[in-house]
C-alpha positions as CSV (number, residue, x, y, z in Angstrom):
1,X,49.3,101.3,40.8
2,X,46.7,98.4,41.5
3,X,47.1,95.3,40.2
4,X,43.5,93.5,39.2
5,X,42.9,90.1,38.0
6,X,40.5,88.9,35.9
7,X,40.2,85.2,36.2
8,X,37.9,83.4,33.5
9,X,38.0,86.6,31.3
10,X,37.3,85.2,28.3
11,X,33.7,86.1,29.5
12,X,33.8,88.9,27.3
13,X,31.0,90.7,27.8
14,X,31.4,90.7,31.4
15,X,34.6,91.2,31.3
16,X,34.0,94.3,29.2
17,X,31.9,95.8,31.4
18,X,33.9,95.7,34.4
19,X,37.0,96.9,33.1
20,X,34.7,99.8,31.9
21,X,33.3,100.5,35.1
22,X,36.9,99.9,37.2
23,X,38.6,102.7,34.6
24,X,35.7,105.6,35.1
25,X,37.8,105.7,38.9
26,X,40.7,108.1,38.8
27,X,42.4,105.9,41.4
28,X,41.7,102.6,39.1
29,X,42.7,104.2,35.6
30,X,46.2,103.5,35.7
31,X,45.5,99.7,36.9
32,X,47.1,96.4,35.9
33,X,44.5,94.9,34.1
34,X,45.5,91.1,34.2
35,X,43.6,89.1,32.0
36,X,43.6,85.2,32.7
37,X,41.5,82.3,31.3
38,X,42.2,78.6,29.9
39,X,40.7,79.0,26.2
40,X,43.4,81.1,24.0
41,X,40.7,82.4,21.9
42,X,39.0,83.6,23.7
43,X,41.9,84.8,26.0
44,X,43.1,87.0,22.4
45,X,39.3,88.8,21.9
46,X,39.5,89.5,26.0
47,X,42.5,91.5,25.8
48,X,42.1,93.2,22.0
49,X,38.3,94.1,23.5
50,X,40.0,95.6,26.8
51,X,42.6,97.1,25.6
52,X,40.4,98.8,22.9
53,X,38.6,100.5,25.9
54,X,41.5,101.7,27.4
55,X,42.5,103.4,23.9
56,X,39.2,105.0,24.0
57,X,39.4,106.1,27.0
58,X,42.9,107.3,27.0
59,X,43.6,105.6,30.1
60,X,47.1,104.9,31.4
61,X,46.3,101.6,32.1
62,X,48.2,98.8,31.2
63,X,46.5,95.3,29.9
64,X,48.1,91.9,29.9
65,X,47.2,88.3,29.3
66,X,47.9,85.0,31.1
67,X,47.0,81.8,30.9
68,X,48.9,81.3,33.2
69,X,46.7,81.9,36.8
70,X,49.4,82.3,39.3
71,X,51.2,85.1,36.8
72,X,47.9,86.7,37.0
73,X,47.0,86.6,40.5
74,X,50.9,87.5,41.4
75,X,51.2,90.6,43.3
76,X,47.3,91.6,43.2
77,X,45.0,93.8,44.9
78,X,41.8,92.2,43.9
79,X,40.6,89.5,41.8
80,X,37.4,88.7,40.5
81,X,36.5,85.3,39.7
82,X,33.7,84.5,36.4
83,X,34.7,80.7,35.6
84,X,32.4,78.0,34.3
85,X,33.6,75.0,35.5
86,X,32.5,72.8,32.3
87,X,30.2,73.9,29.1
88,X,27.0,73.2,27.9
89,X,27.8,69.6,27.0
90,X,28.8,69.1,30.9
91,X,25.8,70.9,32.8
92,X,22.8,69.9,30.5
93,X,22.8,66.9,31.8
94,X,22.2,68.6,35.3
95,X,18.8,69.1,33.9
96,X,18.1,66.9,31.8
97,X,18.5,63.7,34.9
98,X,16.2,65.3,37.2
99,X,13.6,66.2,34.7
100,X,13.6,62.7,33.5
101,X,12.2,61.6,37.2
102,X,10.2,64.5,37.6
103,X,11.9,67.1,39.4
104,X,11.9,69.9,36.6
105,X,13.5,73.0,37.1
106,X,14.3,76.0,35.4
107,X,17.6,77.5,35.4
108,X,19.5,75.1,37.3
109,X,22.5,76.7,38.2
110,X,22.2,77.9,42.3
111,X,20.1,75.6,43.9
112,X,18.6,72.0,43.6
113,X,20.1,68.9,42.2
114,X,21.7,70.9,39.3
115,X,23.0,73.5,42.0
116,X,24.6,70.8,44.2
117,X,26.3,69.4,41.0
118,X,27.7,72.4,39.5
119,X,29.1,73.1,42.6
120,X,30.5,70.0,43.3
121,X,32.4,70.3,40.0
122,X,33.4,74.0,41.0
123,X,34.4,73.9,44.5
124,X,37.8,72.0,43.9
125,X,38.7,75.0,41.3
126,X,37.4,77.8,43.6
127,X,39.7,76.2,46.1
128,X,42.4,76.0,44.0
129,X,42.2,79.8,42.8
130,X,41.8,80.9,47.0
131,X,44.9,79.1,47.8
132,X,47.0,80.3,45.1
133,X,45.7,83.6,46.5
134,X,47.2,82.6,49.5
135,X,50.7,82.4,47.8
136,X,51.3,85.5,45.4
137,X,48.2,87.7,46.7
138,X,47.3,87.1,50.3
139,X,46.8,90.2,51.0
140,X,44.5,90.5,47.9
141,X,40.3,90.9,48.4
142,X,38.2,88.3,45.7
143,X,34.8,89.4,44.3
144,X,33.0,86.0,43.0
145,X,30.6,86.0,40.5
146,X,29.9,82.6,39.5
147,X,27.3,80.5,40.6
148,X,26.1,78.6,43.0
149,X,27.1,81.8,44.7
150,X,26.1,80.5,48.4
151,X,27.9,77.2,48.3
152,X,31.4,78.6,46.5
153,X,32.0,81.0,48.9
154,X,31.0,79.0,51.8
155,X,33.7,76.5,50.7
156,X,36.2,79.2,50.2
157,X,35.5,81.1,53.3
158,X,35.4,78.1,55.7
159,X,39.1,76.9,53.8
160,X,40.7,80.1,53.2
161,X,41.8,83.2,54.7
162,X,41.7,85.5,51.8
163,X,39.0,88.0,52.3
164,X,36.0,87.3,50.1
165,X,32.6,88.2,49.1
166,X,30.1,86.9,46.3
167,X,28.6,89.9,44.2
168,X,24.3,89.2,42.3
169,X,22.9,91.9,40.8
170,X,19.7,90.4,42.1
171,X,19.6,92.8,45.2
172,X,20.2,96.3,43.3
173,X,18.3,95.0,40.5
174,X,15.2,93.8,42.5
175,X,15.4,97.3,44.3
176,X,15.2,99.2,40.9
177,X,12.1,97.5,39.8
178,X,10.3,97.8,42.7
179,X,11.0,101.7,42.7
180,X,9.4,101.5,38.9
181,X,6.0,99.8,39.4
182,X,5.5,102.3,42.8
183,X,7.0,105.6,40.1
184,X,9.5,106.4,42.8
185,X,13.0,107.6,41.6
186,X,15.8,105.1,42.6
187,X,17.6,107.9,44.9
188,X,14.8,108.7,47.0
189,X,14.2,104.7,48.2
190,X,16.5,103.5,50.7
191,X,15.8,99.2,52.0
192,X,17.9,97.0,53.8
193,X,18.0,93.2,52.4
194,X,19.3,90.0,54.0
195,X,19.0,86.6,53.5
196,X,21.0,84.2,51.4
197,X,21.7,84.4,47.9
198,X,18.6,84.7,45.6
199,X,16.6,84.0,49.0
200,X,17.2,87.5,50.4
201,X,14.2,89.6,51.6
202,X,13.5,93.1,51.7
203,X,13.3,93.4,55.0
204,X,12.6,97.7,54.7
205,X,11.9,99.0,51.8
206,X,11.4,102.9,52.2
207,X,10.5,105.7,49.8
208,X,11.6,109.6,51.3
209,X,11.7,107.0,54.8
210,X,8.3,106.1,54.4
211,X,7.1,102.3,54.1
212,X,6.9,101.7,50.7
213,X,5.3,98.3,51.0
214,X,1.6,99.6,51.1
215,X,2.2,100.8,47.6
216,X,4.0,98.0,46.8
217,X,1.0,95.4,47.5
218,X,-1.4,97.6,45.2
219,X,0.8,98.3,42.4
220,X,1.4,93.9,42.3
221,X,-2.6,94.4,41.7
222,X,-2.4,95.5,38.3
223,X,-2.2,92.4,36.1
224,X,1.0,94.2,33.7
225,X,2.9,94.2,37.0
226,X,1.5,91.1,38.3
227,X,2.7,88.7,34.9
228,X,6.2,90.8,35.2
229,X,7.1,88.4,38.5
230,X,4.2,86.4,38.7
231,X,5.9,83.3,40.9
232,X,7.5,86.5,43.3
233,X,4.4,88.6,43.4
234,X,2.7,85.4,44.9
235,X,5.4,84.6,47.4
236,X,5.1,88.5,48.2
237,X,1.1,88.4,48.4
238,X,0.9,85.5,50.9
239,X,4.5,85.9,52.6
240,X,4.4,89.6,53.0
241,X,8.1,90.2,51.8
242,X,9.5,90.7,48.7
243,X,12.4,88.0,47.6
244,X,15.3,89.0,45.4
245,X,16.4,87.0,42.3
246,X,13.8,86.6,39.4
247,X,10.2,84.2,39.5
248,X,12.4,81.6,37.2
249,X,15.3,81.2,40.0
250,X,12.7,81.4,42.7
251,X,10.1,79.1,41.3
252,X,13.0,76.1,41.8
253,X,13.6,77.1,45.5
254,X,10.2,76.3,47.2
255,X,7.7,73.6,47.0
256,X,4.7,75.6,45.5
257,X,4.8,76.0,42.0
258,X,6.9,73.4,39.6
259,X,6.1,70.1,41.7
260,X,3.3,69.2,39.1
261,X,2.2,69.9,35.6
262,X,-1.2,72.0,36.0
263,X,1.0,74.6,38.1
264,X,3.8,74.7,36.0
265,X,1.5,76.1,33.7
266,X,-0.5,78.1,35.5
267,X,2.7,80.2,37.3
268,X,5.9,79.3,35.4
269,X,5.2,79.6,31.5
270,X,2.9,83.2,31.3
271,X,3.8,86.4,31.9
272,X,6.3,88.6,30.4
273,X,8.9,87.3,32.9
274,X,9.6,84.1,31.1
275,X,11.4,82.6,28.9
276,X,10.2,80.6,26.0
277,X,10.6,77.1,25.8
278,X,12.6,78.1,29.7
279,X,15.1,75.1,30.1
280,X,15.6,73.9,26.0
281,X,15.9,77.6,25.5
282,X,18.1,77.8,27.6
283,X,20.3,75.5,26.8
284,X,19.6,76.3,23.2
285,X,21.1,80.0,23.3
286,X,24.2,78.4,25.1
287,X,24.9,76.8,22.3
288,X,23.9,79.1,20.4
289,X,26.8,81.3,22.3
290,X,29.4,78.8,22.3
291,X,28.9,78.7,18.5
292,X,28.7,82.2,17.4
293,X,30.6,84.4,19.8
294,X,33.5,84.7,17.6
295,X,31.1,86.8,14.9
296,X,29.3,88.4,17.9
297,X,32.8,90.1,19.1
298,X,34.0,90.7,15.2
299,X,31.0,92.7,15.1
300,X,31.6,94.3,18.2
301,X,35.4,95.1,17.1
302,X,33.8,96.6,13.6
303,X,31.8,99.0,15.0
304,X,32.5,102.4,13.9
305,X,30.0,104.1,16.6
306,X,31.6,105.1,19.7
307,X,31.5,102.6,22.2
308,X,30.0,103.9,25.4
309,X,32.5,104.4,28.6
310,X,30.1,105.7,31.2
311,X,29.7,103.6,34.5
312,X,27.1,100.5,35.0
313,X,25.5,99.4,38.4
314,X,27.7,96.4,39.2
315,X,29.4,96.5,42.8
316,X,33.1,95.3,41.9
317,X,34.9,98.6,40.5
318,X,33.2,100.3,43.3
319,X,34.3,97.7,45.8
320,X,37.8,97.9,44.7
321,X,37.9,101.6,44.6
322,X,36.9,101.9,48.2
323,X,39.6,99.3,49.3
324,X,42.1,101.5,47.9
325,X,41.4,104.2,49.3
326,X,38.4,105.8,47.9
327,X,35.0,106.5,49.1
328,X,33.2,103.8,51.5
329,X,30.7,101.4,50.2
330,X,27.7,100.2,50.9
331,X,26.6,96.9,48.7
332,X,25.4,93.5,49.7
333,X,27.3,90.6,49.7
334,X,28.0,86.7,50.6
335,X,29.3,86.8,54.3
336,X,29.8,84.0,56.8
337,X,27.4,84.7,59.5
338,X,29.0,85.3,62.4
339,X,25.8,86.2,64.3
340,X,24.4,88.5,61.4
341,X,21.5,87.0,61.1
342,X,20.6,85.2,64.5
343,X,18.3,83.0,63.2
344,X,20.6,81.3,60.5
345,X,23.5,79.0,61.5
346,X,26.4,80.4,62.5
347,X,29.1,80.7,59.5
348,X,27.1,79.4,57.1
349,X,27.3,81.9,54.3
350,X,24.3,85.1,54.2
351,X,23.8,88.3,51.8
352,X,23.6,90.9,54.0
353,X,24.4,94.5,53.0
354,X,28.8,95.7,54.1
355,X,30.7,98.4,54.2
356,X,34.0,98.8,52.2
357,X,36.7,100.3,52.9
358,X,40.8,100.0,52.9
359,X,40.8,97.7,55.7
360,X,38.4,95.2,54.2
361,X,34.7,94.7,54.5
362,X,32.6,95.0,57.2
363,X,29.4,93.2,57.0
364,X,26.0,95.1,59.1
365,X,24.4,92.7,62.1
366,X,20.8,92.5,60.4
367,X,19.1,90.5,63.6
368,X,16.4,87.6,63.1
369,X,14.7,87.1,59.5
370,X,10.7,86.7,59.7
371,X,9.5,83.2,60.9
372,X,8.2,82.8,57.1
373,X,11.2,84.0,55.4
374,X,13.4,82.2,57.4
375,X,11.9,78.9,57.4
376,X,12.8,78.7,53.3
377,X,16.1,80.2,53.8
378,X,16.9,77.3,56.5
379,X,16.0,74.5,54.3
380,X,18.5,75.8,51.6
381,X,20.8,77.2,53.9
382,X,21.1,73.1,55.4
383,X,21.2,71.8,51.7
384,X,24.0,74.1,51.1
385,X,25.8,72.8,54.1
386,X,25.7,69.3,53.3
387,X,26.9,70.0,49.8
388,X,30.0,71.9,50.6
389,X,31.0,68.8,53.1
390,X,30.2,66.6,50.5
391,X,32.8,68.4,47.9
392,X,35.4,68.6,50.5
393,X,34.9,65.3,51.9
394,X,34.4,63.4,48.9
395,X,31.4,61.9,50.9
396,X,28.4,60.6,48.0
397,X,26.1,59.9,50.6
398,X,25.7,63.4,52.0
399,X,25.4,64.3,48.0
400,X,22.0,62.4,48.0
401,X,21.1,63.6,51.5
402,X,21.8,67.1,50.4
403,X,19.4,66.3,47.3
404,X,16.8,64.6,49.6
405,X,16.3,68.0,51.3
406,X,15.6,70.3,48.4
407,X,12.2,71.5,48.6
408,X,11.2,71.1,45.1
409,X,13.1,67.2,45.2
410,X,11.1,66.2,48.0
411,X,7.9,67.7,46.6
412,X,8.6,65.4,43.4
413,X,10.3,62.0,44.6
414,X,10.4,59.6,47.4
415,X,14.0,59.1,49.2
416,X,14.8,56.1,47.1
417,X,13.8,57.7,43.7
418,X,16.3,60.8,45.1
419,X,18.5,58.1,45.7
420,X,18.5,56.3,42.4
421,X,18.8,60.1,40.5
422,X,21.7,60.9,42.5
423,X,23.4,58.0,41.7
424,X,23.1,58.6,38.0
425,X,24.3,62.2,38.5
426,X,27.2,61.3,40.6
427,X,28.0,58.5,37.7
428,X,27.4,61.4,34.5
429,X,29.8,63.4,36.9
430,X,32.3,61.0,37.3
431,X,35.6,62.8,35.4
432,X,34.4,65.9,37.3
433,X,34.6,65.4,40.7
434,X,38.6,64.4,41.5
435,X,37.6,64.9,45.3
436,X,35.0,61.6,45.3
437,X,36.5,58.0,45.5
438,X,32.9,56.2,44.9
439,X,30.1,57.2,43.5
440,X,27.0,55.5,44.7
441,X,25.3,56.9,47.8
């Protein structure tokens, strides 16, 4: 019987759909389905909403739930990780500073200044979860979802043995709309993507094993398909290869299209792949969330419709199927480069596509990125690097050198206005970050 751990379940939704997904497996259906998180509320609707799947299904699996992490990671076989180190009232501010000298981003939660704080925070609570790992499940493989994907499991794979990888839906769901604008069905396109999180490029993207990026270029002609992506159909008209992650991720990444007003507007508030409102609507239905989810999952619990058990397209319960025994698996993941990709530093952590099986995961030797692809994925790669010493070191210098190198942060400020933001981050942060002794750069 395996043993799988949900840690930060209270998640619900995607919680929900996992467990879903794991029990379609015949090997998986009479799991352990170990349910941890630190809000009891929430905890109570996690295991009530998963173990009124497994009535549906009539699956002979067994829930339980923790809040206790070490009694849910006990004994193991794979855990997956959806925490959120801090709510709403914590990471606004991660916005809010930079925007208040200029630097104005969009999402905020991978890269940037908000994406070096949010990990700060989160790498002493990754660590934590890897080394209890270590303890009652060494033996146990971790699938991360939460964000900054690059810089958690870069921490955790340069402290810990435990075999890891970070899971996006950004590659498969990238893949899938480029197979809709050229009218290709998804199972005749094959592609092989690397990079680093939300920076990975389609390197080959084939349709019957024909290039499929002359039809890509026209079909980003037609202005529908244009506004869908309009920040990555640029990057694709003048770089030549298509990025993963969405144009509202991407647009923070770069230098070329939210370092003043006029282009804000022009790339990053039209077309039908924005937001409204993008950062204080953000924020706004996160609130919204924390407030009303209790409703939300009543609703879901009064249902009298059937609630669908079929499979979805996330990686995990076919990940974990493969590692215990089932068929191999192809996905893409977070990796440490060890010589993947040549032109990236060596460990620093890549999404390249691996192989799954019983023995672990085996990630495929991709070679050299593009000169133009690579030159972007460098910069953040570095930025990344410096963060993760800065959260293990405790070191608030390399936090503002980190800072200094963001492409959109240096397209906005001079070092010393970096500095002076930085500073006021690192002081909003304060109760947050155990691992720093001062917190002036």
């Amino acid at each position: 019987m395996t043993k799988i751990a949900f840690i930060g379940a209270g998640s619900l939704g995607f919680t929900r759909g996992l467990v879903r997904d794991v029990l379609t497996f015949p090997l998986l259906k009479d799991a352990t389905l170990s349910l941890m998180d630190i809000d009891a509320e929430r905890l109570d609707f996690a295991q009530k909403s998963v173990q009124r799947i497994v009535d549906m299904g009539k699956y002979p699996a067994k829930v339980e739930a923790t809040m206790d992490r070490t009694e849910a990671l006990d004994g193991a076989d794979a855990v997956l990780c959806t925490i959120l180190a801090g709510g709403t009232d914590v990471w606004r501010h991660d916005i809010e500073i930079p925007k208040k000298y200029g630097v104005d981003t969009n999402i905020g939660d991978t890269r940037g200044p908000s994406g070096v704080f949010r990990a700060l925070r989160t790498i002493p609570v990754m660590l934590g979860i890897v080394k209890d790992m270590e303890q009652y499940c060494p033996n146990a493989i971790l699938l991360n979802y939460t964000n900054p994907m690059a810089m958690l499991c870069r921490a955790m794979q340069r402290e810990s043995f435990i075999r890891l990888t970070g899971l996006c839906h950004s590659v498969q769901g990238t893949a899938e709309m480029l197979a809709r604008w050229i009218g290709a069905p998804m199972d005749e396109i094959t592609y092989t993507c690397a990079g680093i999180n939300h920076l990975a490029w389609y390197l080959k993207y084939e349709w019957n094993g024909e290039d499929a990026y002359p039809l890509i270029h026209k079909a980003v002609q037609n202005p529908e398909i244009y506004n869908e992506e309009i920040v990555r159909n640029e990057m694709f008209l003048h770089l030549d290869y298509y990025v993963t992650e969405s144009s509202g991720h991407n647009s923070e990444y770069n230098w070329w299209f939210r370092k003043r007003p006029d282009l804000i507007e022009k790339y990053c508030t039209h077309g039908t792949g924005w937001n409204p409102g993008v950062y204080a609507y953000i924020v706004k239905e996160y609130e919204k969330r924390d407030s009303t989810w209790k409703e939300e999952a009543k609703k879901w619990f009064a249902k009298d419709a059937p609630i669908s058990l079929e499979r979805g397209h996330e990686y995990a319960a076919h990940i974990i199927n493969a590692f215990k025994g089932g068929e191999i698996y192809r996905f893409n993941g977070n990796v440490p480069n060890t010589g993947l990709i040549s032109n990236l530093p060596e460990n620093a952590c890549v999404e390249v596509p691996v192989f799954v099986d019983q023995e672990g995961f085996h990630p495929v030797h991709v070679g050299p990125l593009p000169p133009q692809c690579v030159a972007l994925n460098h910069v953040s790669v570095m930025v990344e690097e410096m963060t993760v010493e800065a959260a293990l070191t405790g070191n608030p210098r390399l936090v503002f050198q980190a800072v200094a190198y963001d492409p959109l942060t240096a397209a906005v400020l001079s070092l010393a206005e970096i500095k002076e933001m930085v500073n006021e981050m690192l002081e909003q942060n304060r109760d947050y970050l155990p691992q720093f002794k001062h917190f002036e750069a």
